[in-house]
N, C-alpha and C positions, 0 to 999 in steps of 0.2 A: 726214415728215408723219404717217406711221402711227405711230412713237413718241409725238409729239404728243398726238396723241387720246388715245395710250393713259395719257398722263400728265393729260391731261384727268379722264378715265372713275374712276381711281383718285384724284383728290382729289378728285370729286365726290362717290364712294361712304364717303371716309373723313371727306369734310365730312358729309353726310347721318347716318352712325354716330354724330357725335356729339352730330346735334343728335336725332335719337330719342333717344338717351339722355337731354337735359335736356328731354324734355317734360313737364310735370308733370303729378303723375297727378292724380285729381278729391282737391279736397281741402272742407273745409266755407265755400269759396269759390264753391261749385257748389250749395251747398244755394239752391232758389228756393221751395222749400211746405213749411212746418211745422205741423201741426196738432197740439193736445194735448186727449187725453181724462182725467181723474181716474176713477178707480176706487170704488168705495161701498166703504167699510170696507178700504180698504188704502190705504198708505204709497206706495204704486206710482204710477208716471204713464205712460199711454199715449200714444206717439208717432207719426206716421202722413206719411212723409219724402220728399223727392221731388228727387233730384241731378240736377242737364244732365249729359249726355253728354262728355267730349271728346275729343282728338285720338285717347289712348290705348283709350281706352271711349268710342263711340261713343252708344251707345242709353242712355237714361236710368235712373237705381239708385234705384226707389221700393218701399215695402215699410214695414211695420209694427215696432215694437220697445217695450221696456219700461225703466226706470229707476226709481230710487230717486228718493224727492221730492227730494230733499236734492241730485243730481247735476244736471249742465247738459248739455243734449242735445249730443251734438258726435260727428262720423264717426264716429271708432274708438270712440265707448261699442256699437254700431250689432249686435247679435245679433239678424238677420233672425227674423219668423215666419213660416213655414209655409206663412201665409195669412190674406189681412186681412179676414175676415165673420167675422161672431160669432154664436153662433146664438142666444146669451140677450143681455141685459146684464149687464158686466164687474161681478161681483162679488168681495171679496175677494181669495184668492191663487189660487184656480181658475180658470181663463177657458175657456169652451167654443166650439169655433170648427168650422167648417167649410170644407174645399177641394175644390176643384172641377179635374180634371183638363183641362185645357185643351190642354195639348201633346200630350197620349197619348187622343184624341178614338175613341169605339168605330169600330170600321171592321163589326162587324154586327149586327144588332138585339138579339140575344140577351144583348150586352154592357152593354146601357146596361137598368138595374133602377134601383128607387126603394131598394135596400135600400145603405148602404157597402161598398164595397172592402175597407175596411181602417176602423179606429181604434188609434188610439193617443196615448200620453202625452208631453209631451217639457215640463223646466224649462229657463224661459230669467231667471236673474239674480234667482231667487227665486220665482216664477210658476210652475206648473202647468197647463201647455197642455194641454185633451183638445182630438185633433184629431180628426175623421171624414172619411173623402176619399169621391169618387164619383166616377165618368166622366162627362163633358159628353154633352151629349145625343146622339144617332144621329139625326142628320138637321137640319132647323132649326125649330126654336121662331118661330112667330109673334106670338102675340098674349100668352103669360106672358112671355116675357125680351127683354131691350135695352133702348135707353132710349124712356122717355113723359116727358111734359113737363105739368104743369097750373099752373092758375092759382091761389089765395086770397088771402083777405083777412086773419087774422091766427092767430097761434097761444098755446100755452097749455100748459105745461111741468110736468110732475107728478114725483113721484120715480123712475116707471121707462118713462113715455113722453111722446111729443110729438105733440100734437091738432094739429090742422089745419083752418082751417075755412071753410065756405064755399067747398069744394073745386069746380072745374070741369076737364077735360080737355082740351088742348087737343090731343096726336098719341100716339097708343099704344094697345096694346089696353083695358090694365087699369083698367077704370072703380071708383071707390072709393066710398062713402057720403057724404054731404055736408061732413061733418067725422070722418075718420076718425083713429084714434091709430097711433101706432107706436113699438115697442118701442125702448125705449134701444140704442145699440151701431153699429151702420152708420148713422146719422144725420150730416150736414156738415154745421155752418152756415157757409154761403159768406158773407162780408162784407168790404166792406173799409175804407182804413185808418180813416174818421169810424163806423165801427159800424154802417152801411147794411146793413139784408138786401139779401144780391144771388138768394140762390136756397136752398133748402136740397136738401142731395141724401139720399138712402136707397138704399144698394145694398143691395139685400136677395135673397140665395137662393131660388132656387126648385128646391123638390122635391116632385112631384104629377104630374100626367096631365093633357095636353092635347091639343091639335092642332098636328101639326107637317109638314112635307113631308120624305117618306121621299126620301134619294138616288136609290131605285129607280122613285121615282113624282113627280118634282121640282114637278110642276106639278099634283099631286093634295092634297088637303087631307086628312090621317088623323087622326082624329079619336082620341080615350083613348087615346095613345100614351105612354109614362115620360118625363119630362120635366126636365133634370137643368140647370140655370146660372143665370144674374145677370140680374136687374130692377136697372137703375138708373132711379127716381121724382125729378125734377125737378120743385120747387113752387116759382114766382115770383108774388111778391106784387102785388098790383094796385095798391097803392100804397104810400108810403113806410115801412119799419117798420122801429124799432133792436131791436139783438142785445144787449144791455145789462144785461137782465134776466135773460139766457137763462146756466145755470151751465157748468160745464166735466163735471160727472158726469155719463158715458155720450152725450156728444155731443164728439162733433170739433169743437171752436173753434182760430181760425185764430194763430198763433204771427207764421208769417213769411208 
């Protein structure tokens, strides 16, 4: 009986060996979100990518990268950036960006400043990445960071930003002007497949002083404190509007 099992135990563990081995790894059968930005005055295309997970990799492979006009997006072209906020719009072969420390969050006040950690240079496939890194905030941001959601009625597209108009708020701190503009570069147009807006998104950085709740005082509101991470602006149209009009220069339009 005990030989049994054991002859059991040993083809299960040699059946199991061989089927990890033929799992497959992610390949550009796992690509589900492709977005493509154009560049003003370069040959380049921004790409903005989003893989499922599988057996082998679990958690999802999204991230930013660049190409040649002339190339077709696909895995292995895939030379991660950095970090996917821009702090201008993508012009030329420079691109100026900003990253936000997320996983290395300050553990004491003194850590988290409005001024960079660090900057630096990196080329990725012909491009000139400036990066500037920061530490995420010390403590939590209330009303500058996370997501708001409002409402408008239409927009209005110029060479280096996107109006918005007839702006209302519907949950979040950040109140805007009626029709306010924003800078090319973190802009999404959400649509889908007939060219419906479904929403457009703005992740946009935030570095300034606000109010936030110290660890040490959780349920105290501190007021002028350094304020270091991500506003994501969610604008849904009130009624029906096409993306049609709207170009691919310094806006995310949708691929896949």
């Amino acid at each position: 009986m005990t030989k049994a099992i054991t002859y059991i135990l040993v083809a299960f563990l040699l059946t199991s060996c061989n089927w990890m081995g033929s799992v497959p790894k992610r390949t550009d059968d796992n690509l589900y979100s492709l977005y493509r930005q154009r560049i003003e005055n370069s040959n380049q295309v921004l790409y903005q990518f989003a893989y499922s997970g599988t057996f082998v990799t679990s958690s999802d492979y999204q991230g930013v990268t660049i190409l040649d006009s002339t190339e077709i997006f696909s895995l292995d072209k895939i030379i991660d950036f950095p970090t996917e906020y821009f702090n201008s719009k993508p012009k030329g072969e420079n691109l100026d960006l900003i990253k936000i420390n997320y996983g290395s969050s300050p553990t004491t006040e003194k850590d988290t400043v409005l001024t960079p950690i660090k900057i630096y240079k990196k080329k990725i496939n012909g491009s000139e990445l400036s990066v500037t890194e920061y530490n995420l905030t010390y403590g939590s941001a209330t009303i500058n960071t996370g997501l708001m959601r409002y409402e408008f009625d239409s927009f209005e597209e110029s060479n280096d930003s996107l109006t918005l108009f007839n702006v209302i708020k519907e949950f979040g701190g950040k109140a805007f002007s009626e029709n306010p503009s924003f800078e090319k570069g973190n802009i999404k147009i959400v649509e889908n497949d007939d060219k419906k807006l479904l929403y457009i998104q703005i992740k946009q950085p935030i570095i300034e002083r606000g109010s936030i709740y110290k660890p040490t005082s959780p349920f105290e509101l501190v007021p002028n404190r350094p304020i270091v991470g991500v506003a994501t602006y969610e604008f849904y149209p009130r009624d029906s509007l096409t993306t049609e009009k709207l170009s691919e220069i310094g806006l995310w339009r949708r691929v896949k």
